[in-house]
C-alpha positions in Angstrom: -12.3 31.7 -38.5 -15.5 32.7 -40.1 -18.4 30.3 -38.6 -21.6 29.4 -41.0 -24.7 31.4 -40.8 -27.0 29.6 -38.1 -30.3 27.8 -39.4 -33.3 28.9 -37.6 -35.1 26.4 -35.8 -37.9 28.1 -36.8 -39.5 29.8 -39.7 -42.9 31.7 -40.2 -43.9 32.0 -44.2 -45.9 34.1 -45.2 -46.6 33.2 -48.8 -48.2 36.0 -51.6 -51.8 35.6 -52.6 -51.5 37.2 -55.9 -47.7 36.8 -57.3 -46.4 33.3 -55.8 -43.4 34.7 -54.0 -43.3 34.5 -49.8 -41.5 36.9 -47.1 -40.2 34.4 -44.6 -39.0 35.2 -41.0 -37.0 33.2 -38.5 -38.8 33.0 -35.4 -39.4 30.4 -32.1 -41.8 27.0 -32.1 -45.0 29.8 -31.2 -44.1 31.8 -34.7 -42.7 34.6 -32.7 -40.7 36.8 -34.4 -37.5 38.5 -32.9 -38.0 42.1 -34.1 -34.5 43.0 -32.6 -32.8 40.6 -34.4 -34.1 41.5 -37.8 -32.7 44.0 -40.2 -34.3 47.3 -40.7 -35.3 45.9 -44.0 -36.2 42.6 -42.4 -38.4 44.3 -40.0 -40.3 46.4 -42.2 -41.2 43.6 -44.4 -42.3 41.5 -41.5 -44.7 44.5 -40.4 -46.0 44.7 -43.9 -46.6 40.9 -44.4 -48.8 41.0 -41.2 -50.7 44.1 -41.8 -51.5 42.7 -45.5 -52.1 39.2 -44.0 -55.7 38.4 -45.7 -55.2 40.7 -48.2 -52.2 40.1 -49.4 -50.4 37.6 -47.8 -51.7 34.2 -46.6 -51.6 33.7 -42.8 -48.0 32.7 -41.4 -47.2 29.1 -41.5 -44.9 28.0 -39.3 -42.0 25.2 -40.6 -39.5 23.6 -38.1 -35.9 23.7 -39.2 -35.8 26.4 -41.7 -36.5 24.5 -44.5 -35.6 26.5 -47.7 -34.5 29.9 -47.6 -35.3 32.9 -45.3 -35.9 35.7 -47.8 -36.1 39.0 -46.0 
């Protein structure tokens, strides 16, 4: 029996200062992210989303439930 992908109860958003897009990562009620639990392609984005953040990326918001999607 195949079980339904988990929400998060947590995401951290980090939305796109120039473009309108956002890299969004499950994570706990602190926004800490689970880097073992991420993808290799998961994990590299989140790493680039925080060493652009001000630059590129707005600073992480932090949404309960993981509202929308979690685009890696």
């Amino acid at each position: 029996m195949m079980r339904a992908p988990v929400k998060p109860a947590y995401v951290a958003r980090y939305s796109s200062l120039f473009n309108g897009g956002e890299l969004a990562f499950p994570c706990d009620a602190r926004g800490r992210v689970d880097l073992d639990g991420l993808s290799e392609r998961a994990r590299n984005n989140y790493f680039y989303a925080r060493a652009l953040t001000g630059r590129a990326f707005a600073a992480p918001v932090i949404m309960a439930g993981g509202e929308g999607s979690a685009r890696c």
